[in-house]
Each structure stands twice: as C-alpha cells, then as structure tokens.
C-alpha positions as CSV (number, residue, x, y, z in Angstrom):
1,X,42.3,245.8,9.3
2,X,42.2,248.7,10.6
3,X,43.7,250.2,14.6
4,X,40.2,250.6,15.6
5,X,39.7,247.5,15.2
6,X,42.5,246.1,17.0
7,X,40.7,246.4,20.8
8,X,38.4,244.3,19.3
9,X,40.2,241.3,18.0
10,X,42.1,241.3,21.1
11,X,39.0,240.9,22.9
12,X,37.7,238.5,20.9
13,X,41.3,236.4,21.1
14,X,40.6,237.0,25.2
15,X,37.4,235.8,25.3
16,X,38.0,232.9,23.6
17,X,41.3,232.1,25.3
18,X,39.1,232.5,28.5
19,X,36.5,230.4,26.8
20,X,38.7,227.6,26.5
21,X,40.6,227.8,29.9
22,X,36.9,227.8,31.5
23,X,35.9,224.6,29.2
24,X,39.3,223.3,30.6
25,X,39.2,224.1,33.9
26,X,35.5,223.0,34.0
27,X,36.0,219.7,33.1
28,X,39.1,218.8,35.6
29,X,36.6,220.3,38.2
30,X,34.0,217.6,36.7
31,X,36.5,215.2,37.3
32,X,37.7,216.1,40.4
33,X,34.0,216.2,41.7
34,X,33.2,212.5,40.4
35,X,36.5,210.8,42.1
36,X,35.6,212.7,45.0
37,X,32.3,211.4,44.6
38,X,33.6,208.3,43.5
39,X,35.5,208.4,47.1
40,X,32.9,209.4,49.1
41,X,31.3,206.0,48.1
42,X,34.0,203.9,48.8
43,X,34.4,205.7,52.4
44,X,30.6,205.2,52.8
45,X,31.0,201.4,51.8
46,X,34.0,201.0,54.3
47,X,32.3,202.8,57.3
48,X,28.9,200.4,56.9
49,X,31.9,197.6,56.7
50,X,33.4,198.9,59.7
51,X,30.3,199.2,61.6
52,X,29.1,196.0,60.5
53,X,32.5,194.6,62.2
54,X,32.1,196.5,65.5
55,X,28.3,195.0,65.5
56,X,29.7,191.6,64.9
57,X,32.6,192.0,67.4
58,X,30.0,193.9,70.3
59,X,28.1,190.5,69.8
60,X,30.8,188.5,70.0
61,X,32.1,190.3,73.5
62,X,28.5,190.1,74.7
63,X,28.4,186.5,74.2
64,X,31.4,185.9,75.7
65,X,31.0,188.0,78.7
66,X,27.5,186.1,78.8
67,X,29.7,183.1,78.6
68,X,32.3,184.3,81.3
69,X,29.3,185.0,83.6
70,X,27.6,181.8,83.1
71,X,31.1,180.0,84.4
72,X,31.5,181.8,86.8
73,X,27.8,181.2,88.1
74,X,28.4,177.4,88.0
75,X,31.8,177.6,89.9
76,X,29.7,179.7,92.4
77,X,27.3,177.4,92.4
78,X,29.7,174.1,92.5
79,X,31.6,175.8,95.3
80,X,27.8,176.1,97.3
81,X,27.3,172.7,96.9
82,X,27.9,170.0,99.3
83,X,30.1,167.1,98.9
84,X,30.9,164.8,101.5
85,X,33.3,162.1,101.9
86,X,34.4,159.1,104.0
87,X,38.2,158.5,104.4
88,X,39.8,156.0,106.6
89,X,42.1,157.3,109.5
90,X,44.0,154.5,109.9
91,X,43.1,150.9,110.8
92,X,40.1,149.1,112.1
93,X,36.8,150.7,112.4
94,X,37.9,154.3,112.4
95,X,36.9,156.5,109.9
96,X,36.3,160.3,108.8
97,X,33.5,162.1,107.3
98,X,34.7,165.2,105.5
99,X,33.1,168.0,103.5
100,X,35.0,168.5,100.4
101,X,32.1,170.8,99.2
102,X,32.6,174.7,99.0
103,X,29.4,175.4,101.6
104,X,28.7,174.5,105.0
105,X,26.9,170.5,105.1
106,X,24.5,171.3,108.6
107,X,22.1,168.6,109.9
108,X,24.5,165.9,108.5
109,X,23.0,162.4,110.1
110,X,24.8,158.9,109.3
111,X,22.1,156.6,109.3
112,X,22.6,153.6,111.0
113,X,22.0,150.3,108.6
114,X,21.0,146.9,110.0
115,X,24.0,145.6,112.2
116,X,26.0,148.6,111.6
117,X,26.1,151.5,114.0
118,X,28.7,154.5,114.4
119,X,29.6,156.6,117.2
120,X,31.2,160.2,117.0
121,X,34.6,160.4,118.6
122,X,34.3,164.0,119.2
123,X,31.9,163.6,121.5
124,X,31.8,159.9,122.4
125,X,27.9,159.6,122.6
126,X,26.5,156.8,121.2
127,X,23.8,157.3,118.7
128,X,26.6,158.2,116.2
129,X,26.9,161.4,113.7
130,X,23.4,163.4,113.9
131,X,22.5,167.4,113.5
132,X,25.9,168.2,112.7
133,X,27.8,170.8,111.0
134,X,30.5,170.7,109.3
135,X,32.5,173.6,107.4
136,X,34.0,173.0,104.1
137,X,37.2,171.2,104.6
138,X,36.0,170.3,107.4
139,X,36.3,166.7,108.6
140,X,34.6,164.2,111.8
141,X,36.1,161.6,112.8
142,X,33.6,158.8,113.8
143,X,33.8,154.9,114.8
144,X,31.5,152.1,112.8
145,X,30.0,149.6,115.0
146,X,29.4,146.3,113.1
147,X,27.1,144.1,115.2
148,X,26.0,141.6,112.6
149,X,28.7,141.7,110.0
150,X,32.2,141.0,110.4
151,X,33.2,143.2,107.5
152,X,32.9,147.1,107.1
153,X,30.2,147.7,104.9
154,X,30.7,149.0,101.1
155,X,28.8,152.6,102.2
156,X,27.1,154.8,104.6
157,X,24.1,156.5,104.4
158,X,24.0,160.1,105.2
159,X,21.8,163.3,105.0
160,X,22.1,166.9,105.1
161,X,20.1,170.1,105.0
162,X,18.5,170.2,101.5
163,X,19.4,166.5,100.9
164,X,16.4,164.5,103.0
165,X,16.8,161.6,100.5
166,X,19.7,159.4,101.9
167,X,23.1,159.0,100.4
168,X,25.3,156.1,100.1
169,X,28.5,157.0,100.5
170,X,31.4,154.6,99.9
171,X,33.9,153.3,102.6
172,X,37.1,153.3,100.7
173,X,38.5,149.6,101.3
C-alpha cells in the first residue's frame, strides 16, 4: 500500500462509516415516523370518540332542557287553570266557594238544584252566586237554601268562563 493511496482508503472507510450511520439513522427515523403515525391514529380514534360523546351528551342536554321546558309549561299551565272548591265556615247552612286554582275563575254561577237555592253573603241578594269573579285564593262566602230537603246536598253545581258544562262540586260533610 502505498501513501498515495492512503486519502483514498480513508475515504472509502468514511463513506462507508457514513453509509452505515445513514442506514442507521434512517431506519430509527422509519420508526419514529410509523409510531408517530401509529399515534396520529390513536389520537384520530379518540377525537371521533370524544366527539361522538359531546354528540351524545348535546343530545342528552337538549332533551332534557326539552324536558325542563315541557314541566315547566304544564306547571304554567296547572297554575292557569281553575280549580274551585266548597268549604264549610262553620255550622249550619254556611259555606265558602274558593278558587284554589292559579288563574282568575270569572262568570262563576252556582246553579240552583231542585229545592236547593243559595244566597251570597257579600251582597245579600237573593238569586245566589252569579257573574262572579274570584281571584286565586280567593274565597265567597255564600248561604244554601234547602226548601225541599232537610239535608245539605252531597254537591253544587257551578260554572265558570271556559267551563259552560256544569260542575258538581262536593259539600264536605
């Protein structure tokens, strides 16, 4: 071997040392590049999860607002309704009619029944409870007439605005 030769081999040995570190080098890169890849998939797969659990939850909310709003339309509703009542005052033939509904009863009308008859204390006239408006909580007091019976009868009969049919309500005992 001779010195001229010497730049030559040691070029040789450096490119093949650089040859190997490449190979080296390129194949941790590979590696590197399929976990990452390999990653990229498993993040992918956990965002569509993800999403797929803020779809589910959104839908869930919505139907439970739609829920909420639904309940709180028939509160609103049962709170506009009328509901009345008879409650006795004391003894004898005095009694109370009293909206325990959550909206104004207008145009309430005991209807007289065969030998019954009532007469509004209020105002002492004597063709009983007609036209008249009561707020909820609300109550009139009223008298009950009974002409052909000598006990007060089981129930009343009363209308309101928006109720034409007629009501029996019961005389508590």
């Amino acid at each position: 071997m001779e010195t001229g030769d010497l730049p030559g081999w040691a070029a040789l040995v450096v490119s093949v040392v650089s040859v190997v570190v490449s190979y080296r080098l390129g194949v941790r890169s590979a590696r590197a590049s399929e976990q990452s890849a390999a990653a990229s998939q498993a993040s992918a797969q956990e965002a569509r999860r993800s999403s797929d659990a803020a779809e589910r939850s959104a839908s869930a909310a919505e139907g439970s607002l739609a829920l909420q709003r639904q309940e709180a339309d028939e509160r609103q509703r049962a709170a506009e309704q009328v509901e009345l009542r008879i409650e006795r005052t004391g003894g004898g033939s005095r009694l109370r009619l009293r909206n325990v509904g959550g909206a104004v009863a207008t145009g309430v009308t005991i209807h007289d029944a065969p030998g019954i008859s009532t007469q509004d204390r209020e105002f002492n006239f004597r063709t009983g409870i007609s036209n008249v408006e009561l707020a909820p909580g609300e109550a009139r007091e009223f008298l009950v007439y009974r002409t052909g019976s000598p006990r007060m009868p089981a129930h009343l009969w009363v209308t309101w605005q928006g109720q034409a049919e007629r009501v029996a309500l019961a005389v508590p005992a």
